[in-house]
N, CA, C and O atoms as CSV, one atom per row, in Angstrom:
chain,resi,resn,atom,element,x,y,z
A,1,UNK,N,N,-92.369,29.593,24.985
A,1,UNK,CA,C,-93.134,28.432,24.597
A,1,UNK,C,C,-94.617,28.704,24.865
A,1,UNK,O,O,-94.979,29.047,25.990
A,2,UNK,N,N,-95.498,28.556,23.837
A,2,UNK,CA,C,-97.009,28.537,24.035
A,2,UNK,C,C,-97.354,27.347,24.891
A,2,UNK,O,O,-96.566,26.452,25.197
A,3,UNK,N,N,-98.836,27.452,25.305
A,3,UNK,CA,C,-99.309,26.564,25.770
A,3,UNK,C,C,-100.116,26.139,25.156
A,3,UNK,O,O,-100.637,26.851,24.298
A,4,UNK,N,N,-100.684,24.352,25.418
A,4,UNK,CA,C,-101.233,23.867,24.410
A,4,UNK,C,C,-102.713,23.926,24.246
A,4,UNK,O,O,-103.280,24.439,25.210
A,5,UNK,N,N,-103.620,23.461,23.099
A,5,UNK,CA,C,-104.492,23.794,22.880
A,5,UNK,C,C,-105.551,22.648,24.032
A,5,UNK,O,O,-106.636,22.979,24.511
A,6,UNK,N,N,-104.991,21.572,24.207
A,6,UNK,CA,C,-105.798,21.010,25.239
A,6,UNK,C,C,-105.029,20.121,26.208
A,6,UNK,O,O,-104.051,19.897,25.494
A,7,UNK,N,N,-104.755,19.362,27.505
A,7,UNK,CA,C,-104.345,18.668,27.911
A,7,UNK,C,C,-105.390,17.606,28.674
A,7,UNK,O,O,-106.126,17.851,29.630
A,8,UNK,N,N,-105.236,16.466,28.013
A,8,UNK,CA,C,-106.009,15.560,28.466
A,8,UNK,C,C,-105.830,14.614,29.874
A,8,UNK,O,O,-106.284,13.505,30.156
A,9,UNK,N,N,-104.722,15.824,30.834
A,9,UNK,CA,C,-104.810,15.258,32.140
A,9,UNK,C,C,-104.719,13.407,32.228
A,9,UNK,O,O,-105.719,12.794,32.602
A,10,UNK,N,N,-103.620,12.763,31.902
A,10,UNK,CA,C,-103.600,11.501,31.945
A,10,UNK,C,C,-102.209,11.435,32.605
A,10,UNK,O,O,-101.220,11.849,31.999
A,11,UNK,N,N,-102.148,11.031,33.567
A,11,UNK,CA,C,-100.040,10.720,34.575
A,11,UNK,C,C,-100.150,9.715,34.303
A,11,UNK,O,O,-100.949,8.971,33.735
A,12,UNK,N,N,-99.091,9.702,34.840
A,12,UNK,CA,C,-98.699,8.200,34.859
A,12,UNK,C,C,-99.153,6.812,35.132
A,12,UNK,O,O,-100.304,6.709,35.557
A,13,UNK,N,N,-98.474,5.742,34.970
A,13,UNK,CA,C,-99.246,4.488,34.794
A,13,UNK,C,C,-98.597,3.489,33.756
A,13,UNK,O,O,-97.871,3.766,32.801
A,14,UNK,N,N,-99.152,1.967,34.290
A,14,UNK,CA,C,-98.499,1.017,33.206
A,14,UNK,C,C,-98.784,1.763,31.659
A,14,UNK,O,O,-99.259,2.895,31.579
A,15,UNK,N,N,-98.511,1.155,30.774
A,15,UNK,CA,C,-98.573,1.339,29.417
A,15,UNK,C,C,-100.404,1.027,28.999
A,15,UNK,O,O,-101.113,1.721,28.270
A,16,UNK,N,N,-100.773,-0.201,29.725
A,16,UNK,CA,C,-102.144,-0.017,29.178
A,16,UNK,C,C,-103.202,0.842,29.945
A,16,UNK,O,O,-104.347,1.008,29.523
A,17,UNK,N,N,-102.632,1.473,31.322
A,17,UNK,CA,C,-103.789,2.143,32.023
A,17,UNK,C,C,-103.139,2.964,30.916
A,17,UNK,O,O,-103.714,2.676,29.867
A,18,UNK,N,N,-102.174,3.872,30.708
A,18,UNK,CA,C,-102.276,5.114,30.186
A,18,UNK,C,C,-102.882,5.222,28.694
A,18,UNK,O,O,-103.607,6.071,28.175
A,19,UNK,N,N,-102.304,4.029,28.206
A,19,UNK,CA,C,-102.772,3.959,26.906
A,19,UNK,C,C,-104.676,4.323,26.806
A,19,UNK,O,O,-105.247,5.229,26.199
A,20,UNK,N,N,-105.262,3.187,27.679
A,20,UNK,CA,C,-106.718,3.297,27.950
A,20,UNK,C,C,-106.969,4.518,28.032
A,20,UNK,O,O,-107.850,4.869,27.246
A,21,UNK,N,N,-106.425,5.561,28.861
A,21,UNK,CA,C,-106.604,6.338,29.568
A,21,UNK,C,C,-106.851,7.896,28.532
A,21,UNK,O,O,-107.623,8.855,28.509
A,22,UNK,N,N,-105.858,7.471,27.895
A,22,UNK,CA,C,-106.046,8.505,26.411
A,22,UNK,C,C,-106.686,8.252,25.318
A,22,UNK,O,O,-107.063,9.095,24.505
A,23,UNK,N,N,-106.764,7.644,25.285
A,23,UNK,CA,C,-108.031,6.798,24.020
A,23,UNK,C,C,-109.141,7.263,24.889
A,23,UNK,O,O,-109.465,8.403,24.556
A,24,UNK,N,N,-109.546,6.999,25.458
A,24,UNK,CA,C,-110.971,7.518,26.073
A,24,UNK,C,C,-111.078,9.158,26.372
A,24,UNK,O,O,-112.090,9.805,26.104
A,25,UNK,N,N,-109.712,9.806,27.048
A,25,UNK,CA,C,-109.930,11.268,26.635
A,25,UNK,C,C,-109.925,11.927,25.723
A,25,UNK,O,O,-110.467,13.031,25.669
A,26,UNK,N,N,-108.913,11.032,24.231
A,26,UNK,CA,C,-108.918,11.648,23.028
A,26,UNK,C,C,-110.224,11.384,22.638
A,26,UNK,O,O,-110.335,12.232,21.752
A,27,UNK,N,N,-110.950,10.992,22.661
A,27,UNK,CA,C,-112.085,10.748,21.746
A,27,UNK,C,C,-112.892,11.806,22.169
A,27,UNK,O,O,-113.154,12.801,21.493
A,28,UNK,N,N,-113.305,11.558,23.369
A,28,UNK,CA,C,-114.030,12.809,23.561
A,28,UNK,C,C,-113.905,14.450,23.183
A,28,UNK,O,O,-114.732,15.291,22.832
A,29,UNK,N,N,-112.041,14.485,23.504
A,29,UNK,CA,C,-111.892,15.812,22.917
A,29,UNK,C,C,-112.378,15.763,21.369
A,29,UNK,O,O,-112.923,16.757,20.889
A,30,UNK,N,N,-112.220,14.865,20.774
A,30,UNK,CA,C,-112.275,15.050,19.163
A,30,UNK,C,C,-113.481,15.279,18.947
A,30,UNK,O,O,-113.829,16.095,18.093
A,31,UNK,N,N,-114.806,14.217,20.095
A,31,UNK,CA,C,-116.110,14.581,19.780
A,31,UNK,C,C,-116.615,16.021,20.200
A,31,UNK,O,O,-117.763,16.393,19.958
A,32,UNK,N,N,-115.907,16.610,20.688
A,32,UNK,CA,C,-116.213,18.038,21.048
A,32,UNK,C,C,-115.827,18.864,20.314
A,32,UNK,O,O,-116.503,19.797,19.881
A,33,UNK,N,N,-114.186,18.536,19.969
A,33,UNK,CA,C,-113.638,19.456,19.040
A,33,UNK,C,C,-113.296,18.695,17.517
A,33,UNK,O,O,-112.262,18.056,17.326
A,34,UNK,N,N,-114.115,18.845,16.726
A,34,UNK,CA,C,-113.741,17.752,15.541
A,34,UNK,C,C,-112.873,18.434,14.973
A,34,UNK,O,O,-112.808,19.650,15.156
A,35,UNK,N,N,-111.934,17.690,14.071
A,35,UNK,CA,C,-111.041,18.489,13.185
A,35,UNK,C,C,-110.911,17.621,11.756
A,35,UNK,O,O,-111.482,16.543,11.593
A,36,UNK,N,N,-110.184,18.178,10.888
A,36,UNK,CA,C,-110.304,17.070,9.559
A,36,UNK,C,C,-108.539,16.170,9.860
A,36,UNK,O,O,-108.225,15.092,9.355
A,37,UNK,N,N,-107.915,16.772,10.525
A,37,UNK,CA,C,-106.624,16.206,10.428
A,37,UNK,C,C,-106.073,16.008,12.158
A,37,UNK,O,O,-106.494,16.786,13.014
A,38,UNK,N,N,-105.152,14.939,12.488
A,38,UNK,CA,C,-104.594,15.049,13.956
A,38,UNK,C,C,-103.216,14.641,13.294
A,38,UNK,O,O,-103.000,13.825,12.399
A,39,UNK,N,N,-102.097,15.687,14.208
A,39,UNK,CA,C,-100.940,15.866,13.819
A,39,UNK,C,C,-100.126,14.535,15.029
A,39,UNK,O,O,-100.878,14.177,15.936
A,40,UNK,N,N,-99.378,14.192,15.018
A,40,UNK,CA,C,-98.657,13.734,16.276
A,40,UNK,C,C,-97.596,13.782,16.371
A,40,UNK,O,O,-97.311,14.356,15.320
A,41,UNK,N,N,-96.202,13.513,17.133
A,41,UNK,CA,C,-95.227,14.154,17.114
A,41,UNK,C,C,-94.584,12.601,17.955
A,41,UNK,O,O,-95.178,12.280,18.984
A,42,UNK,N,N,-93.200,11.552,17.404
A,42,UNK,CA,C,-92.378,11.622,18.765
A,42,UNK,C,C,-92.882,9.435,18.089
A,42,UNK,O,O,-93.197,8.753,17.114
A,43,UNK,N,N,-92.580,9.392,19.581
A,43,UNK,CA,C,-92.836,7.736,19.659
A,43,UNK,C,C,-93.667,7.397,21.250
A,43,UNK,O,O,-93.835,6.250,21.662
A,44,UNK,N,N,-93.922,8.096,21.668
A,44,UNK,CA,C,-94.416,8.110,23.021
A,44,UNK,C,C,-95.973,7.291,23.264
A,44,UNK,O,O,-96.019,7.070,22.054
A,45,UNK,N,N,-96.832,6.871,23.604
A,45,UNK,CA,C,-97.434,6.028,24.302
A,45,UNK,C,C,-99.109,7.410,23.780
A,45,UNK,O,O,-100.302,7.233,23.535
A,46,UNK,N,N,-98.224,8.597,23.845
A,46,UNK,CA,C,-99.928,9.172,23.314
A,46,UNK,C,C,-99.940,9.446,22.088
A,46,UNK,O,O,-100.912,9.960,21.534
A,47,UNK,N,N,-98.881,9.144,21.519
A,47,UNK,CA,C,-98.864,9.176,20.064
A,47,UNK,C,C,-99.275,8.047,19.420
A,47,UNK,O,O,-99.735,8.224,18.292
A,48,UNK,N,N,-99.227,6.850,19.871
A,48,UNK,CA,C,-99.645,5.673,19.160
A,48,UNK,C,C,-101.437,5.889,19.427
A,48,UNK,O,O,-102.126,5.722,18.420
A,49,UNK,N,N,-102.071,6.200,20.557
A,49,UNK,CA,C,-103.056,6.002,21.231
A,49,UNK,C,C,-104.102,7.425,20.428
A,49,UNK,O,O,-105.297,7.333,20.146
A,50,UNK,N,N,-103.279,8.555,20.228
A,50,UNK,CA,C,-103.843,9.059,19.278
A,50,UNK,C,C,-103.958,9.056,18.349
A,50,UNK,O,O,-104.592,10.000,17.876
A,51,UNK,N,N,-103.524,8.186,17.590
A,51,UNK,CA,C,-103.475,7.876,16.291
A,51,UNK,C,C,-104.242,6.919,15.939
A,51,UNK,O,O,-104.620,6.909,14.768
A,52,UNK,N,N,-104.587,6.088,16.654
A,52,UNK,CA,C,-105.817,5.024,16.969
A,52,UNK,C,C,-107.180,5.888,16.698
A,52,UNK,O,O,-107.956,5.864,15.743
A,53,UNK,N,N,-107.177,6.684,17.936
A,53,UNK,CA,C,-108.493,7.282,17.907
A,53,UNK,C,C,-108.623,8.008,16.764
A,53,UNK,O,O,-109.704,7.766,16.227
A,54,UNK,N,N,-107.881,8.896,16.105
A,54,UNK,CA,C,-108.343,9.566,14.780
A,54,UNK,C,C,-108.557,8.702,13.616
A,54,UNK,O,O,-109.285,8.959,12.658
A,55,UNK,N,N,-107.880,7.701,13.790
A,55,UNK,CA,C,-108.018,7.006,12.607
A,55,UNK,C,C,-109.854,6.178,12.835
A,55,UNK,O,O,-110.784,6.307,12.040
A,56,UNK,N,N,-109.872,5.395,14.124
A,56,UNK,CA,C,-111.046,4.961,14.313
A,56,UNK,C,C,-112.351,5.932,13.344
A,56,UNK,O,O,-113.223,5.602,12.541
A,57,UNK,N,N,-111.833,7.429,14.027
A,57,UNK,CA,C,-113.133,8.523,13.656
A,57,UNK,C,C,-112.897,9.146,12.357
A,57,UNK,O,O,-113.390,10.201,11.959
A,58,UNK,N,N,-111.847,8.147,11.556
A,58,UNK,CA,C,-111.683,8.471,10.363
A,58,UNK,C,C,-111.323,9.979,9.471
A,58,UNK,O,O,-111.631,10.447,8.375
A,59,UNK,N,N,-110.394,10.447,10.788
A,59,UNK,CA,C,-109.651,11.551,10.698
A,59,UNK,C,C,-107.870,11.080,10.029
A,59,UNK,O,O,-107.028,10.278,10.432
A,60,UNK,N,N,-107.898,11.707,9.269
A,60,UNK,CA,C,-106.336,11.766,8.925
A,60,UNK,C,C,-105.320,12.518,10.222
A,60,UNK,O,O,-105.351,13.507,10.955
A,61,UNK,N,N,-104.214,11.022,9.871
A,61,UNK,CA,C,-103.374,11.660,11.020
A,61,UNK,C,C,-102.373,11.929,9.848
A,61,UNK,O,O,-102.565,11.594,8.679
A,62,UNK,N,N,-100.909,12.802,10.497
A,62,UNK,CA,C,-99.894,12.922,10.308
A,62,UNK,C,C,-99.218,12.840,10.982
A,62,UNK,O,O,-99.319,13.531,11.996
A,63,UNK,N,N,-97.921,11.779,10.787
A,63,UNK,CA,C,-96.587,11.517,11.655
A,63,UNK,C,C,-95.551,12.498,11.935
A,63,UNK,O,O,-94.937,12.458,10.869
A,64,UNK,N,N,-95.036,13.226,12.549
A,64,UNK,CA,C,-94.042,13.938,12.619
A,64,UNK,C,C,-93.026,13.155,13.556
A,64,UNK,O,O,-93.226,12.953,14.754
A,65,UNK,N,N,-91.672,12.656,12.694
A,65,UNK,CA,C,-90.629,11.925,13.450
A,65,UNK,C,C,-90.759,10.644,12.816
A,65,UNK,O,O,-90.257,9.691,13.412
A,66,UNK,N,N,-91.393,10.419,11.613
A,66,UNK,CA,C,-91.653,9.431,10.872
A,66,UNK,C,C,-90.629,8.445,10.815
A,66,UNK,O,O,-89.519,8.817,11.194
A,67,UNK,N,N,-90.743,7.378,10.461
A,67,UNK,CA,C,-89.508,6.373,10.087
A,67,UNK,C,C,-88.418,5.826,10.811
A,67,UNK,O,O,-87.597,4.975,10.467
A,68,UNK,N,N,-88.550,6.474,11.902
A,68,UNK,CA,C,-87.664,6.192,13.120
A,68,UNK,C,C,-87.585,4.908,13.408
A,68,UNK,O,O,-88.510,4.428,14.063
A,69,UNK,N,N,-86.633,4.174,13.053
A,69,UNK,CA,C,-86.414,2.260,13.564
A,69,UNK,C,C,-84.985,2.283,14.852
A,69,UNK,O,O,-83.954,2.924,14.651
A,70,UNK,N,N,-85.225,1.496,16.055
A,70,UNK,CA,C,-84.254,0.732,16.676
A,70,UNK,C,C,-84.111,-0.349,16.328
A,70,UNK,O,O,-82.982,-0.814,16.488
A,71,UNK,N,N,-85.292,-1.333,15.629
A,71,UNK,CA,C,-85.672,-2.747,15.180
A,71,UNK,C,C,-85.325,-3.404,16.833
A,71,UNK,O,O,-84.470,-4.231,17.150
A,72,UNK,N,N,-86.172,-2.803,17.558
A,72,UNK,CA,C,-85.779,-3.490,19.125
A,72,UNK,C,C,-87.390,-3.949,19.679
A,72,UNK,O,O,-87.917,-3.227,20.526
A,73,UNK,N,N,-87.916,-4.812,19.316
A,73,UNK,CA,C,-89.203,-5.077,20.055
A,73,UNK,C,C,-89.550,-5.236,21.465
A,73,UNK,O,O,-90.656,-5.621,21.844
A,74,UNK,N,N,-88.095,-4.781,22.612
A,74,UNK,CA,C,-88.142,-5.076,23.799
A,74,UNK,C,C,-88.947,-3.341,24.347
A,74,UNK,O,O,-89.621,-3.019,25.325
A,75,UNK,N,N,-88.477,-2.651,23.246
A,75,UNK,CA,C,-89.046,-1.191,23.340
A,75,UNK,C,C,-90.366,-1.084,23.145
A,75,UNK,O,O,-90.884,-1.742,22.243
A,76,UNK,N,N,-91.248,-0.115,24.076
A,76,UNK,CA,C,-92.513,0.267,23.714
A,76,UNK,C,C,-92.426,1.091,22.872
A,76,UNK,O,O,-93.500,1.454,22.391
A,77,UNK,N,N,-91.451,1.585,22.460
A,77,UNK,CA,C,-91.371,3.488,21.830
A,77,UNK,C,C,-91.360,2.354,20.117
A,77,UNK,O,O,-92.043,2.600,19.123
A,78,UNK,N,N,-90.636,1.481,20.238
A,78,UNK,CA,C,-90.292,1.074,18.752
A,78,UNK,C,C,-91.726,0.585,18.382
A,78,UNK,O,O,-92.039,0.788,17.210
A,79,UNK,N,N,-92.964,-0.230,19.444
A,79,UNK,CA,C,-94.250,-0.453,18.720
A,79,UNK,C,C,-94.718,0.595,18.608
A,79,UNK,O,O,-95.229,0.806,17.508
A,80,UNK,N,N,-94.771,1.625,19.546
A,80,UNK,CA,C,-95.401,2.517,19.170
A,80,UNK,C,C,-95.158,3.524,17.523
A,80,UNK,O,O,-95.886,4.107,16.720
A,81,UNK,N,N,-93.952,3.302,17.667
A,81,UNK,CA,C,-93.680,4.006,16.214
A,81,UNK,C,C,-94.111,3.029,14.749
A,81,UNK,O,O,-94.329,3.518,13.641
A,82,UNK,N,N,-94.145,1.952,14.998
A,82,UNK,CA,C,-94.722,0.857,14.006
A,82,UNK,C,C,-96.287,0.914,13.905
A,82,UNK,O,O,-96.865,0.607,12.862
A,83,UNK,N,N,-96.796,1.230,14.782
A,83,UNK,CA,C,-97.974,1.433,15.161
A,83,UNK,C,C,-98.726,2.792,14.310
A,83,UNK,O,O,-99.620,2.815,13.464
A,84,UNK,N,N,-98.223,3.469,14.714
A,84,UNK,CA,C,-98.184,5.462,14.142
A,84,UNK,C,C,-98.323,4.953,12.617
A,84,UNK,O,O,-99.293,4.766,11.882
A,85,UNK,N,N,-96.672,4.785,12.434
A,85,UNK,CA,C,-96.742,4.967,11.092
A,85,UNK,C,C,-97.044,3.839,10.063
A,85,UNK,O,O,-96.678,3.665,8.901
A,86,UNK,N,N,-97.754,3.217,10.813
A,86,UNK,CA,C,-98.864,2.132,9.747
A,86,UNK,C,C,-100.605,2.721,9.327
A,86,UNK,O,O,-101.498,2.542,8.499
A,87,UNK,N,N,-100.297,3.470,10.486
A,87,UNK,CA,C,-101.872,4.147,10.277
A,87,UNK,C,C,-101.990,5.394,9.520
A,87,UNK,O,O,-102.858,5.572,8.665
A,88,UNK,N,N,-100.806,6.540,9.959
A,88,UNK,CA,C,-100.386,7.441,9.370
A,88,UNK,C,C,-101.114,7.694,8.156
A,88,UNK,O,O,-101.356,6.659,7.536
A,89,UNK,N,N,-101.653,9.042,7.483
A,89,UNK,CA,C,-102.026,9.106,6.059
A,89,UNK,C,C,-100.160,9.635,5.464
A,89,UNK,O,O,-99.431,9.135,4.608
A,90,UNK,N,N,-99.931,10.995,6.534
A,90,UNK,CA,C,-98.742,11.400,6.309
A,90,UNK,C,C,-98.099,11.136,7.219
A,90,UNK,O,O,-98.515,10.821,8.334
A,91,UNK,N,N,-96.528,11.268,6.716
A,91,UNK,CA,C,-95.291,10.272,7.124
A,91,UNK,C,C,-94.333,11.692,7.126
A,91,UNK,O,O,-94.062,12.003,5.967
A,92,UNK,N,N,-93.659,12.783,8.301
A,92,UNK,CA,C,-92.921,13.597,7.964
A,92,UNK,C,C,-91.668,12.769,8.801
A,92,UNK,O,O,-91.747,12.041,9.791
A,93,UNK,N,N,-90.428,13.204,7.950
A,93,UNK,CA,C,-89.341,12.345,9.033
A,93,UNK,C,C,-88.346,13.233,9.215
A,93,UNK,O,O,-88.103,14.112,8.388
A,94,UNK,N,N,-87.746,13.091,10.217
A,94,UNK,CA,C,-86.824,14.551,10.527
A,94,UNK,C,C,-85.078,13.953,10.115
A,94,UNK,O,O,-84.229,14.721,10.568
A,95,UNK,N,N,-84.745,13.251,9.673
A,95,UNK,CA,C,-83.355,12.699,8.834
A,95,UNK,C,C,-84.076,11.583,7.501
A,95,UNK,O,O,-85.071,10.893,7.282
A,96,UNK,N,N,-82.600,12.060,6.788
A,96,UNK,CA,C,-82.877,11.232,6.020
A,96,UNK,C,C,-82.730,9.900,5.950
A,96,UNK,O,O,-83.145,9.284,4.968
């Protein structure tokens, strides 16, 4: 397994420290490292939060794990995936 191209050092924490917590490191990485596209992967809490920030800086994201429903709103993973893939430019989904 490679290692990744950056880690924005954020542990643990309620949902909105972490959430906060990456939104403010993603941005910066992006203002340092711009790119034309941000990929994301999953339903997780930095996937919604990055997808925010690229979209804010008017970067195209892409979903990987697209379409994924529990239809359970007691879940963070299910807003977060409603979240993603509303903003999403691309939508990849791993079943049909």
């Amino acid at each position: 397994m490679t290692e990744s191209d950056a880690n924005l050092h954020v542990g643990s924490g309620s949902e909105a420290s972490q959430t906060g917590k990456i939104i403010t490191a993603f941005q910066e990485y992006l203002t340092i490292h711009p790119c034309d596209l941000v990929m994301v992967v999953g339903n997780v809490t930095s996937t919604m939060a990055c997808t925010l920030v690229a979209k804010k800086m008017m970067i195209k994201v892409a979903h990987m794990e697209a379409g994924l429903r529990s239809y359970d709103m007691t879940m963070p993973e299910e807003i977060n995936r409603i979240v993603t893939d509303s903003f999403a430019d691309y939508l990849f989904t791993t079943t049909e």
